[in-house]
PDB file of N, CA, C, O and CB in Angstrom:
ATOM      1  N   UNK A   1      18.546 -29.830   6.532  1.00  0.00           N
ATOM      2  CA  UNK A   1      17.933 -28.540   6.802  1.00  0.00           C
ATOM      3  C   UNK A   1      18.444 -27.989   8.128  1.00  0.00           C
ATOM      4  O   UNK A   1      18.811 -28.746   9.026  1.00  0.00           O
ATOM      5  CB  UNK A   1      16.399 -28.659   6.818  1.00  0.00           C
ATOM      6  N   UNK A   2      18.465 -26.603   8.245  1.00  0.00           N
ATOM      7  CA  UNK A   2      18.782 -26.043   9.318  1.00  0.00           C
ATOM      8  C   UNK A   2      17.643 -24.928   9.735  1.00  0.00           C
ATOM      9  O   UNK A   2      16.889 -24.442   8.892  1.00  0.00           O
ATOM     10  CB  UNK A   2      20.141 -25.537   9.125  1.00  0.00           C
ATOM     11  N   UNK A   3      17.614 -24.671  10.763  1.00  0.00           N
ATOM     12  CA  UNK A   3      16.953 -22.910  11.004  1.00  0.00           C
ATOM     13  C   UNK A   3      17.731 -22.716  12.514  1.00  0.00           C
ATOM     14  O   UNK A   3      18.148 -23.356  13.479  1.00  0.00           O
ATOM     15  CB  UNK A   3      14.635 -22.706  11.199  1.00  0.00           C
ATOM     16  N   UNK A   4      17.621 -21.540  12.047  1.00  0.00           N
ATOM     17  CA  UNK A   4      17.633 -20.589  13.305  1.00  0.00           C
ATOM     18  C   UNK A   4      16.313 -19.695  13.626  1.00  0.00           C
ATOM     19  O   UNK A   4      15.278 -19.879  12.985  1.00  0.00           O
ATOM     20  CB  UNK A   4      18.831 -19.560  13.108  1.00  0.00           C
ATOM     21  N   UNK A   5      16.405 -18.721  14.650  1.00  0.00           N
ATOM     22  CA  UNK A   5      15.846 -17.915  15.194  1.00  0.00           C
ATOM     23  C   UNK A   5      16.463 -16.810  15.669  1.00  0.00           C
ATOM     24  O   UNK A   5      17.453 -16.934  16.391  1.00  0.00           O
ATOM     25  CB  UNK A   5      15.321 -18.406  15.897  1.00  0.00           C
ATOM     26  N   UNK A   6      16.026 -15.727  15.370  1.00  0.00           N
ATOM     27  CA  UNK A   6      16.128 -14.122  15.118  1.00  0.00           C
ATOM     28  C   UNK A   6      15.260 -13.171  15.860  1.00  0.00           C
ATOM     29  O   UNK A   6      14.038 -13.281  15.960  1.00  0.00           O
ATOM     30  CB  UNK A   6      15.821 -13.808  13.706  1.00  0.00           C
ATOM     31  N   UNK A   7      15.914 -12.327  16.318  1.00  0.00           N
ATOM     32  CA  UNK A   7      14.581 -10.882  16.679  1.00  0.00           C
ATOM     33  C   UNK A   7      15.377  -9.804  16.049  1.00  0.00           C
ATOM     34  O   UNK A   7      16.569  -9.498  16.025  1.00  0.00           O
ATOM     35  CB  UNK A   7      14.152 -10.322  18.731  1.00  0.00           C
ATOM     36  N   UNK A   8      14.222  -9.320  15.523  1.00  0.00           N
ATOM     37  CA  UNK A   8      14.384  -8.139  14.590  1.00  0.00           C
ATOM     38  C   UNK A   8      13.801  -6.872  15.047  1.00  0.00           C
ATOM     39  O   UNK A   8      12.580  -6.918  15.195  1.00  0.00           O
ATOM     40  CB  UNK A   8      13.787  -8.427  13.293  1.00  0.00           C
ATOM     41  N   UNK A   9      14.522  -5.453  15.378  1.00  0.00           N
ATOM     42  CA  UNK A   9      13.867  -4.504  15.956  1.00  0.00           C
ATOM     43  C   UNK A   9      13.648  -3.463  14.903  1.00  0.00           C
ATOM     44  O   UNK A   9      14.346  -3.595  13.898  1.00  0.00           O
ATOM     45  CB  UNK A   9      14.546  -4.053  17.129  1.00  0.00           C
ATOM     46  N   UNK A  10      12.737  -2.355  14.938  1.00  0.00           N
ATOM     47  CA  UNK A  10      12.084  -1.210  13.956  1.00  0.00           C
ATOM     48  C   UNK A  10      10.985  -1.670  13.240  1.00  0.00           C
ATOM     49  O   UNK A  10      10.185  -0.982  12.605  1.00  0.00           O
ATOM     50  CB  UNK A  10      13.050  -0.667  12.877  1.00  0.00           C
ATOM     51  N   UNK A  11      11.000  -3.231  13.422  1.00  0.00           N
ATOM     52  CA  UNK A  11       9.437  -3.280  12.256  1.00  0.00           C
ATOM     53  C   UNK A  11       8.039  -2.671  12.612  1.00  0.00           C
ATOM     54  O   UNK A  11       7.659  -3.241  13.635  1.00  0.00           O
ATOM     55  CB  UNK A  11       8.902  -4.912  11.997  1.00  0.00           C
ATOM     56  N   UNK A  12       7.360  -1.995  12.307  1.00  0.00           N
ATOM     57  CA  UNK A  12       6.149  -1.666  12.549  1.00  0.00           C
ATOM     58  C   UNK A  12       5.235  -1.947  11.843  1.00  0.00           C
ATOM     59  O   UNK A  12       4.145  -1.616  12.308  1.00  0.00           O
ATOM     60  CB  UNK A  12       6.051  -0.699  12.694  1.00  0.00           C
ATOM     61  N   UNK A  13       5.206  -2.726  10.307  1.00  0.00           N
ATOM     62  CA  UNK A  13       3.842  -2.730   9.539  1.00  0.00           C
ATOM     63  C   UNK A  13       4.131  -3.899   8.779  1.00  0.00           C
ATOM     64  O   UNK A  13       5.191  -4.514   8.887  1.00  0.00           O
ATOM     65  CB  UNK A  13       3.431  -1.367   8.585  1.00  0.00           C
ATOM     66  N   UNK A  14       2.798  -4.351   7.677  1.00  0.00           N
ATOM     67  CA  UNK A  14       2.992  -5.519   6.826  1.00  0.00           C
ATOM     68  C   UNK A  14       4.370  -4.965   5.716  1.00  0.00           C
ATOM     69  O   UNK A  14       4.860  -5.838   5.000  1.00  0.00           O
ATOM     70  CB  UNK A  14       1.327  -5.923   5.942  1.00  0.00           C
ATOM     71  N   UNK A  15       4.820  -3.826   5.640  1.00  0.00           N
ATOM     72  CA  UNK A  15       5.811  -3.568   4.517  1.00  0.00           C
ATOM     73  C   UNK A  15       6.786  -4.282   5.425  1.00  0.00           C
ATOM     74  O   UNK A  15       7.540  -5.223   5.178  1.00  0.00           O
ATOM     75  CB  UNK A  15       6.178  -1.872   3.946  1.00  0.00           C
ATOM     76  N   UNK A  16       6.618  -3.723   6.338  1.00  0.00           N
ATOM     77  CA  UNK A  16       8.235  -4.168   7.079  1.00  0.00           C
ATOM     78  C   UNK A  16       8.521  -5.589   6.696  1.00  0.00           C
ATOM     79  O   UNK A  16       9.538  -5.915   6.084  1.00  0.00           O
ATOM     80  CB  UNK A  16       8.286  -4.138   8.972  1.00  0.00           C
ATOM     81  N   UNK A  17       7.626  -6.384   7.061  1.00  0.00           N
ATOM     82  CA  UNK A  17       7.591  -8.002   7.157  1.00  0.00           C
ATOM     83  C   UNK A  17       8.049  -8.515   5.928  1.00  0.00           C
ATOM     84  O   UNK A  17       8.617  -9.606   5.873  1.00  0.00           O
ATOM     85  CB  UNK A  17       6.137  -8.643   7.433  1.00  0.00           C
ATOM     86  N   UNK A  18       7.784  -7.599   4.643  1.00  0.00           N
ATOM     87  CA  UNK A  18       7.774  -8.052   3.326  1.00  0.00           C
ATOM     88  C   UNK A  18       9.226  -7.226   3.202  1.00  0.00           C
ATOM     89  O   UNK A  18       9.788  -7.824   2.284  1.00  0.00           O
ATOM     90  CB  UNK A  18       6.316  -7.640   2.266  1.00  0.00           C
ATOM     91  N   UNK A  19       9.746  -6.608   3.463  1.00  0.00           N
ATOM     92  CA  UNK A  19      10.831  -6.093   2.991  1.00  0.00           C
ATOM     93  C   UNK A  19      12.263  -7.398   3.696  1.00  0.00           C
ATOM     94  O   UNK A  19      13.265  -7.963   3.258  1.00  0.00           O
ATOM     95  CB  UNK A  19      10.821  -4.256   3.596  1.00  0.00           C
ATOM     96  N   UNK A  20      11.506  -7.316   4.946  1.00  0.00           N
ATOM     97  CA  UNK A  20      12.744  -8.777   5.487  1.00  0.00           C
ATOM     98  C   UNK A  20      12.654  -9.846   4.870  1.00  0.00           C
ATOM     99  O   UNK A  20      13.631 -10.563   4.653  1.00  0.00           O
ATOM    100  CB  UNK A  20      12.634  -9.447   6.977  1.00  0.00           C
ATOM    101  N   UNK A  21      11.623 -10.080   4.542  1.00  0.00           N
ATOM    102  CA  UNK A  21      11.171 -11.680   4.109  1.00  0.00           C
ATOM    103  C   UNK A  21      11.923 -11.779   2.683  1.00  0.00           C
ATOM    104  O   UNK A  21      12.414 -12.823   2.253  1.00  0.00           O
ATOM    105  CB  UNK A  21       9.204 -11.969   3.906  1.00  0.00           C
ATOM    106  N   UNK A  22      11.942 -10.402   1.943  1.00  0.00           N
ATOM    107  CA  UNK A  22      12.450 -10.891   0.610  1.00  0.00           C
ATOM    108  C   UNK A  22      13.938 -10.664   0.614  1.00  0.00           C
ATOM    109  O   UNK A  22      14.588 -11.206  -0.280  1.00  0.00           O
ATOM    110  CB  UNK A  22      11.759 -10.133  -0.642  1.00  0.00           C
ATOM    111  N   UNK A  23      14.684  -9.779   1.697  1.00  0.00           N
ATOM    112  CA  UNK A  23      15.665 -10.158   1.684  1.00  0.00           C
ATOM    113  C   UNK A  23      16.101 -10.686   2.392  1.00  0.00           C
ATOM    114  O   UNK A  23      17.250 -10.353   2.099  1.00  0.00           O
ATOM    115  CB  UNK A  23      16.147  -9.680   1.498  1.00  0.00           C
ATOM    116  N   UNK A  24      16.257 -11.491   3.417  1.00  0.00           N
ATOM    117  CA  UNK A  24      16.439 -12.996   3.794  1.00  0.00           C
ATOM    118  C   UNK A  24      16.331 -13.750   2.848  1.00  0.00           C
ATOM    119  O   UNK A  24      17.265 -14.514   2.603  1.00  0.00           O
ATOM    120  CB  UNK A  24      15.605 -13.521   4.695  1.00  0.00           C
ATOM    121  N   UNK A  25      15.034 -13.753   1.958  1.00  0.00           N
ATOM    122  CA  UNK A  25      14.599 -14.936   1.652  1.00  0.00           C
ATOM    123  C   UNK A  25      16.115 -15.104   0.381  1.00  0.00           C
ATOM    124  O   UNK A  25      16.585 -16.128  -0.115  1.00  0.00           O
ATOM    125  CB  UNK A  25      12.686 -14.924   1.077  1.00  0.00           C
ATOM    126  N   UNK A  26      16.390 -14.126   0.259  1.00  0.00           N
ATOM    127  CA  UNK A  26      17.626 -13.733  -1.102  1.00  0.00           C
ATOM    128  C   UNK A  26      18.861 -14.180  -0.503  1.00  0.00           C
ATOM    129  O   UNK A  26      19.842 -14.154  -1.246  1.00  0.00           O
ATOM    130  CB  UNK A  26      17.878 -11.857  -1.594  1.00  0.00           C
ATOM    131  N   UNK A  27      19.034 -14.607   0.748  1.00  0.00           N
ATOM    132  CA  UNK A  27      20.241 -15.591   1.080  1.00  0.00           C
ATOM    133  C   UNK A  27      20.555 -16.645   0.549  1.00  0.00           C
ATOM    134  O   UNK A  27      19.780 -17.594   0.671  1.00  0.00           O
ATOM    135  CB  UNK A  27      20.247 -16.013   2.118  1.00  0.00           C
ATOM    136  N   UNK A  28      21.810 -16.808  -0.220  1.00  0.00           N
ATOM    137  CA  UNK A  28      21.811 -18.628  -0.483  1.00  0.00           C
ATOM    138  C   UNK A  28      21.366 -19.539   0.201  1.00  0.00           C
ATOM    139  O   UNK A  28      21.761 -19.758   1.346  1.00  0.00           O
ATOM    140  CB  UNK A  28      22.917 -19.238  -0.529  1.00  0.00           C
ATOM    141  N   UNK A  29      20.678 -20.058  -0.257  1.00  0.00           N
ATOM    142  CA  UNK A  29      20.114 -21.410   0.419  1.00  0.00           C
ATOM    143  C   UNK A  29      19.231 -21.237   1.485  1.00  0.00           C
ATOM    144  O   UNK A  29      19.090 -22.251   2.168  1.00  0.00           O
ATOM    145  CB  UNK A  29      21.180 -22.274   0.980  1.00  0.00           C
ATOM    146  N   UNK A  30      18.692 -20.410   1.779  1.00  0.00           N
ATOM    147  CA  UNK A  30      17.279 -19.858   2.744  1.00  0.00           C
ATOM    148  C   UNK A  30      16.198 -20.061   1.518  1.00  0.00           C
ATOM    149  O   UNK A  30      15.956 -19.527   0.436  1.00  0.00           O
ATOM    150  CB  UNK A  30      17.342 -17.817   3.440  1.00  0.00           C
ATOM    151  N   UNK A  31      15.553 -21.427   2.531  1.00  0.00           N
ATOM    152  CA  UNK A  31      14.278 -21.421   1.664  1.00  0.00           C
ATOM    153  C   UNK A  31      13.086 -21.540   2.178  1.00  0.00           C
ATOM    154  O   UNK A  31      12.094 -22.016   1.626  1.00  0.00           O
ATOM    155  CB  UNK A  31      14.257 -22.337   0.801  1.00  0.00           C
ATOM    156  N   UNK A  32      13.213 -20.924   3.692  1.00  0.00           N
ATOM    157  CA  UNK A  32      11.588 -20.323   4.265  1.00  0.00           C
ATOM    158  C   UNK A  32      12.327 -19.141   5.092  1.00  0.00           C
ATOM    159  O   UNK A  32      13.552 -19.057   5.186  1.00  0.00           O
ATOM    160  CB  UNK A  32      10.371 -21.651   5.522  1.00  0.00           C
ATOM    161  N   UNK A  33      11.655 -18.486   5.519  1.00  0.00           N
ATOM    162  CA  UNK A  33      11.310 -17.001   6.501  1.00  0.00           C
ATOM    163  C   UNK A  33      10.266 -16.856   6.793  1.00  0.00           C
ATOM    164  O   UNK A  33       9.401 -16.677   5.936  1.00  0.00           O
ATOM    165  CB  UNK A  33      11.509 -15.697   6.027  1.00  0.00           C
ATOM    166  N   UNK A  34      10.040 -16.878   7.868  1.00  0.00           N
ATOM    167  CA  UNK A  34       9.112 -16.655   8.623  1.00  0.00           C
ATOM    168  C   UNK A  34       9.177 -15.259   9.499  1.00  0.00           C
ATOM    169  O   UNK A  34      10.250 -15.209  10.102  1.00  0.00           O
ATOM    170  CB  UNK A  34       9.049 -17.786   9.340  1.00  0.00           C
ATOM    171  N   UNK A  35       8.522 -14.362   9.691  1.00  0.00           N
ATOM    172  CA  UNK A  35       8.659 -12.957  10.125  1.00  0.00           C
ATOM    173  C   UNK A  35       7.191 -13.315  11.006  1.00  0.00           C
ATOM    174  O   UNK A  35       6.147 -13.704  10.483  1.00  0.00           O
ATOM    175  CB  UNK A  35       8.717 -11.523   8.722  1.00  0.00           C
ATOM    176  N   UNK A  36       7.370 -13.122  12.177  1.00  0.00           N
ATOM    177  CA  UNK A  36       6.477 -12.442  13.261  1.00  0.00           C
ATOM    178  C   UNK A  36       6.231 -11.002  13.250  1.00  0.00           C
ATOM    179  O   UNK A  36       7.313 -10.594  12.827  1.00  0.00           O
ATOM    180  CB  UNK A  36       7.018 -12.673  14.535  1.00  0.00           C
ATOM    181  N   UNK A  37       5.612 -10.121  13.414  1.00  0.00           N
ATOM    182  CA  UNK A  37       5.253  -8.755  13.630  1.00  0.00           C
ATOM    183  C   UNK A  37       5.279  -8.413  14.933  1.00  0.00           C
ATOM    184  O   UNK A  37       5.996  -7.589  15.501  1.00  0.00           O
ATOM    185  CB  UNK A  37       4.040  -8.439  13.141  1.00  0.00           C
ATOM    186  N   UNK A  38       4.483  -9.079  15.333  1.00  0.00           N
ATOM    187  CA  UNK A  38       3.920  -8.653  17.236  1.00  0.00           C
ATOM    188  C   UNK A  38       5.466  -8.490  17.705  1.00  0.00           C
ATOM    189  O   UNK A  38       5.942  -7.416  18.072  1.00  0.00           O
ATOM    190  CB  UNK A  38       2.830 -10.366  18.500  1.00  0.00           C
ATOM    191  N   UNK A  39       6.298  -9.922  17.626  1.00  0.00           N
ATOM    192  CA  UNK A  39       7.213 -10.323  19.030  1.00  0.00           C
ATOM    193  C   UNK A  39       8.545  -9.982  18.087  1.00  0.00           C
ATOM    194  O   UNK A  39       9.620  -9.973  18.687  1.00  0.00           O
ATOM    195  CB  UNK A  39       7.071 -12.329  19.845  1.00  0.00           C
ATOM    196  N   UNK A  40       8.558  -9.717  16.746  1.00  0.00           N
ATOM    197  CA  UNK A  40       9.529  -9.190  16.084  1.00  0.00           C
ATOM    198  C   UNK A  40      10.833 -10.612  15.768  1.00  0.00           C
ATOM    199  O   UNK A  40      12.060 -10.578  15.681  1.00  0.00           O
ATOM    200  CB  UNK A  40      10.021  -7.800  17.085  1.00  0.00           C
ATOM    201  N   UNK A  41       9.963 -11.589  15.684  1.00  0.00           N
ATOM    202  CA  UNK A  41      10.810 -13.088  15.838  1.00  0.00           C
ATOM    203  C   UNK A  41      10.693 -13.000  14.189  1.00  0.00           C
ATOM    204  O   UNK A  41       9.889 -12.426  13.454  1.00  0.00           O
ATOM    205  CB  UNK A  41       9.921 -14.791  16.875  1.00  0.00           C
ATOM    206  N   UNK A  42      11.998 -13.927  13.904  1.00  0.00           N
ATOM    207  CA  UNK A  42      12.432 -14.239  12.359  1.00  0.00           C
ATOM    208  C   UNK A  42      13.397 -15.286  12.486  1.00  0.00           C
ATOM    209  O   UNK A  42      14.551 -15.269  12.915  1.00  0.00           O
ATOM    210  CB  UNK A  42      13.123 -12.949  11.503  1.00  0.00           C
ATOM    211  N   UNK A  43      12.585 -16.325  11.960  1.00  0.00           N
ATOM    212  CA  UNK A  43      13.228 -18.146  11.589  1.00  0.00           C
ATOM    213  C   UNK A  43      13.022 -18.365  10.156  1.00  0.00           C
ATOM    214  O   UNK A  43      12.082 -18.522   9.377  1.00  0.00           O
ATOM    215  CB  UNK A  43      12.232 -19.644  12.454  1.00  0.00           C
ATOM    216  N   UNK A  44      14.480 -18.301  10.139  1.00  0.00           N
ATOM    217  CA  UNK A  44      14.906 -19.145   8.791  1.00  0.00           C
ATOM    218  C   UNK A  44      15.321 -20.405   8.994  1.00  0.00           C
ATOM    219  O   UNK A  44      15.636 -20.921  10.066  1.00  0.00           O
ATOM    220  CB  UNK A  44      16.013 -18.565   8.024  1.00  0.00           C
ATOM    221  N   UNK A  45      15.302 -21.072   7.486  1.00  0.00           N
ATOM    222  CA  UNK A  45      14.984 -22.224   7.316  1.00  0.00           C
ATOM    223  C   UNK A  45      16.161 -22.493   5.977  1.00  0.00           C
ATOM    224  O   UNK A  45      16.049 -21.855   4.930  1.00  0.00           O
ATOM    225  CB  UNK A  45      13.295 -22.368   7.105  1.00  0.00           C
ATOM    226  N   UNK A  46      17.138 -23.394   6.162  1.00  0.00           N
ATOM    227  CA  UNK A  46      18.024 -22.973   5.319  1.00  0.00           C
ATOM    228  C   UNK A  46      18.565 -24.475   4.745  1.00  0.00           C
ATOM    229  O   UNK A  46      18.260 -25.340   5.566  1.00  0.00           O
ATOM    230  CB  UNK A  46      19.114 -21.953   6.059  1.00  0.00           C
ATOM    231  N   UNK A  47      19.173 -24.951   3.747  1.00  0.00           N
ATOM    232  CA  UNK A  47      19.494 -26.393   2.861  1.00  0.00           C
ATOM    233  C   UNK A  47      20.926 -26.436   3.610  1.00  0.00           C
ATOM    234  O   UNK A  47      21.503 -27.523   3.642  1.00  0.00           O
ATOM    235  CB  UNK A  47      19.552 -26.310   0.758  1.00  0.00           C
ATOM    236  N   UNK A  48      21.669 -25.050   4.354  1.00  0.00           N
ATOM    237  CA  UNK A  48      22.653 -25.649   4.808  1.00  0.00           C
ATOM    238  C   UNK A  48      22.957 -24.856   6.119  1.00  0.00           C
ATOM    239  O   UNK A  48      22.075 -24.022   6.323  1.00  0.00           O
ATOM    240  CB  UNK A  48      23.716 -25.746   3.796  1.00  0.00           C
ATOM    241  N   UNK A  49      23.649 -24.860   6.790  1.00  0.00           N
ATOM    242  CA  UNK A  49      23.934 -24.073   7.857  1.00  0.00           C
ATOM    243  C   UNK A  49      23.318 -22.445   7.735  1.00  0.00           C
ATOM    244  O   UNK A  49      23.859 -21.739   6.883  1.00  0.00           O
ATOM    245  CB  UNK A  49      25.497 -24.143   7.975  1.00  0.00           C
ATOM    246  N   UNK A  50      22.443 -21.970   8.386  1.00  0.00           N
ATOM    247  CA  UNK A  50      22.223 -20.537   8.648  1.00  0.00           C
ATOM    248  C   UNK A  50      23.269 -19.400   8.864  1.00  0.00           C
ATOM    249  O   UNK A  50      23.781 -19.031   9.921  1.00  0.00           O
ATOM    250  CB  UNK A  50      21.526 -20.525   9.699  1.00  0.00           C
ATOM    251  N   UNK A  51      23.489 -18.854   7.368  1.00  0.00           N
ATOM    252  CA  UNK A  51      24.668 -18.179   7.797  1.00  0.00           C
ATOM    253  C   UNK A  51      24.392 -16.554   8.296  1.00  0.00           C
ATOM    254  O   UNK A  51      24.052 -15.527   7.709  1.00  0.00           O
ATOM    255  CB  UNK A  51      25.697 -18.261   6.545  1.00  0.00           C
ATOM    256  N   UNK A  52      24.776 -16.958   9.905  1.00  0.00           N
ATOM    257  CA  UNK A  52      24.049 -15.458  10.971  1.00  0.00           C
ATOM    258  C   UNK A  52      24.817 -14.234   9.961  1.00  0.00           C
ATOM    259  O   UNK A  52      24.080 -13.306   9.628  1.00  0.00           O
ATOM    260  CB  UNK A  52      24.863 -15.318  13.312  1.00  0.00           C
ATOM    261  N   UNK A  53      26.122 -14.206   9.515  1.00  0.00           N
ATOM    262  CA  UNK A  53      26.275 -12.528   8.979  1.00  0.00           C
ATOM    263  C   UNK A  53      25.196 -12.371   7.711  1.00  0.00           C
ATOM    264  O   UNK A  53      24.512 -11.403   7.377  1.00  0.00           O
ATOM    265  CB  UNK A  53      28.136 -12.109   8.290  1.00  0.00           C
ATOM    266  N   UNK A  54      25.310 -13.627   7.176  1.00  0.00           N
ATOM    267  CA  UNK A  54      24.359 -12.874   5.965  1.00  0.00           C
ATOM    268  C   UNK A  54      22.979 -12.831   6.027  1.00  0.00           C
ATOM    269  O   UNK A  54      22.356 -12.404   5.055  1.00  0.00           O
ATOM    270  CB  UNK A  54      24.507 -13.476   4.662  1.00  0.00           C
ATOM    271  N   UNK A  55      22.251 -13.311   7.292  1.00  0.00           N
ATOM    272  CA  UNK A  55      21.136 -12.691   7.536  1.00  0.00           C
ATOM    273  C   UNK A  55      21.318 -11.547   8.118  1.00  0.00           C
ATOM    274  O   UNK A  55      20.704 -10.568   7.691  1.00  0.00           O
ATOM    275  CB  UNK A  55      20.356 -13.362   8.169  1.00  0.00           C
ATOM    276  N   UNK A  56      22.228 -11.426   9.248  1.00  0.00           N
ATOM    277  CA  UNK A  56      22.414  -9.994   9.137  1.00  0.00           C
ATOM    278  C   UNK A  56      22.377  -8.769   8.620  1.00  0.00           C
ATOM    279  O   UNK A  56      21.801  -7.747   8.993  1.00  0.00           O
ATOM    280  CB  UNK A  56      22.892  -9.902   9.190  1.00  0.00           C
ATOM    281  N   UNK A  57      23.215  -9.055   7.520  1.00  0.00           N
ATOM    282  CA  UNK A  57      23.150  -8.656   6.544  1.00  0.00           C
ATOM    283  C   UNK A  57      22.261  -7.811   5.611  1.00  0.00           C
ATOM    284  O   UNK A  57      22.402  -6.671   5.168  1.00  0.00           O
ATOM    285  CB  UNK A  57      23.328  -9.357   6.319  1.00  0.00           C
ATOM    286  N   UNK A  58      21.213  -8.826   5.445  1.00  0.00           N
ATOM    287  CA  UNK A  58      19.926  -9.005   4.299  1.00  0.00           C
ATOM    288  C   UNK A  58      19.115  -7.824   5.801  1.00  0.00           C
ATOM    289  O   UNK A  58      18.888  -6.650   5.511  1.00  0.00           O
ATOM    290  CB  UNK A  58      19.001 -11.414   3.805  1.00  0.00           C
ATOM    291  N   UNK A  59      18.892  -8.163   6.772  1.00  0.00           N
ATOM    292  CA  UNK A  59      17.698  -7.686   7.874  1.00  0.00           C
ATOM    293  C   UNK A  59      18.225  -5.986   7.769  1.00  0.00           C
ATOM    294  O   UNK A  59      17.487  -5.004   7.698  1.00  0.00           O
ATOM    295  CB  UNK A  59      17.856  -8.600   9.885  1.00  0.00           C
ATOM    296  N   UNK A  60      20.253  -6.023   7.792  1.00  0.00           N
ATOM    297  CA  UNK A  60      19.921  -4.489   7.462  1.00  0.00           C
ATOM    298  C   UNK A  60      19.876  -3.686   5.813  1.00  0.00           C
ATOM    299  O   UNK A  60      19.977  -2.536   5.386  1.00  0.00           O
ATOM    300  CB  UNK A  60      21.076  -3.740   8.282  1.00  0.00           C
ATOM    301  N   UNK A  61      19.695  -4.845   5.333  1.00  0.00           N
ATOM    302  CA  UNK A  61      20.011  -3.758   3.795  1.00  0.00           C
ATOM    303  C   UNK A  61      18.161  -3.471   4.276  1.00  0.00           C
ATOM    304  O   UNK A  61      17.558  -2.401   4.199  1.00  0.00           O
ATOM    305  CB  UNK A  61      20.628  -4.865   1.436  1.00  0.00           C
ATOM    306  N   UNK A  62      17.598  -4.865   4.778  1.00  0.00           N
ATOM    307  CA  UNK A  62      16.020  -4.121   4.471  1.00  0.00           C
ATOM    308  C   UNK A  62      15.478  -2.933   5.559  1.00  0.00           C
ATOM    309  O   UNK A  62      14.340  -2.547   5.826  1.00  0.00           O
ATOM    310  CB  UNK A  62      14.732  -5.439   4.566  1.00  0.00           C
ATOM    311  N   UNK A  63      16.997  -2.475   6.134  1.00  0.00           N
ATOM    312  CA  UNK A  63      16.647  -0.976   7.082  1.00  0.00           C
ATOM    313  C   UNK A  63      15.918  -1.190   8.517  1.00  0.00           C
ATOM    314  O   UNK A  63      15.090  -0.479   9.087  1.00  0.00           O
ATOM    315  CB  UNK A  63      15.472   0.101   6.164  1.00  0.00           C
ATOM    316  N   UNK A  64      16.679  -2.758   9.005  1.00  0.00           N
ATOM    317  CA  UNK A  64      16.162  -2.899  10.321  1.00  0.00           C
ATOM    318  C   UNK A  64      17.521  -3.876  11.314  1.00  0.00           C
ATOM    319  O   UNK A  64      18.584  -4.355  10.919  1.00  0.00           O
ATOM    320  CB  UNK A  64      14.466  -3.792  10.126  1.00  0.00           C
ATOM    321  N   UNK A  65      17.132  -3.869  12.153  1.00  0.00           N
ATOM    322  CA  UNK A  65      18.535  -4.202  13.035  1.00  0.00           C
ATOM    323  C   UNK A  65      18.077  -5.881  13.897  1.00  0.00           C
ATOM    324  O   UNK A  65      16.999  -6.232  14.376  1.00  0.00           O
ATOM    325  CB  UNK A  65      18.883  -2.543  14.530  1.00  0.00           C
ATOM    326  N   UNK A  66      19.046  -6.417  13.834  1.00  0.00           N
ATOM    327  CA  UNK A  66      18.864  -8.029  14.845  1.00  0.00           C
ATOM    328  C   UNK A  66      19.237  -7.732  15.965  1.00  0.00           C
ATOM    329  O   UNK A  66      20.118  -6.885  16.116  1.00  0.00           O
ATOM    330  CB  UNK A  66      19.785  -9.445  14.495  1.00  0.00           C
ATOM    331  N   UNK A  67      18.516  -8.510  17.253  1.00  0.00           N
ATOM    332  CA  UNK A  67      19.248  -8.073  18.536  1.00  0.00           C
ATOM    333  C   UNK A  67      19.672  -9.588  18.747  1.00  0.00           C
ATOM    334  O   UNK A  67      19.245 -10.483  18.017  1.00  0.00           O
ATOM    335  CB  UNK A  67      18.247  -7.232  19.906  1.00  0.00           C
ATOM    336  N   UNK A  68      20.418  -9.773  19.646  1.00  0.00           N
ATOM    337  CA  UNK A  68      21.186 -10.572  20.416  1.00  0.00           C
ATOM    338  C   UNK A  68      22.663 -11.047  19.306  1.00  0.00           C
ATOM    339  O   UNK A  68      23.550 -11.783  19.740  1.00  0.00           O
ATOM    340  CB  UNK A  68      20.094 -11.928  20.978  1.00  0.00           C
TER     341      UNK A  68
END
């Protein structure tokens, strides 16, 4: 298992949380997400290496941006 850790900026509501969560969660081999609201933190949890573009990825198809 692997995870990383993420901050995610624009979320403002429970949609938001659910719109990342399901696409993250739609990464190969991501098989938890975890979405914070308050601090805008997002840890995945993955069967093999966390692959950062394609969470990338997934955080902007769901219309929000990663910082660092």
């Amino acid at each position: 298992m692997s995870t990383a850790s993420y901050t995610v900026v624009g979320m403002t509501c429970g949609h938001c949380v659910n719109a990342v969560t399901e696409e993250v969660g739609a990464v190969p081999g991501v098989t938890t997400v975890d979405v914070d609201l308050a601090s805008g933190g997002l840890t995945v949890t993955s069967t093999e290496p966390v692959d950062d573009v394609a969470v990338r990825a997934a955080v902007e198809e769901a219309g929000y941006q990663l910082v660092g």
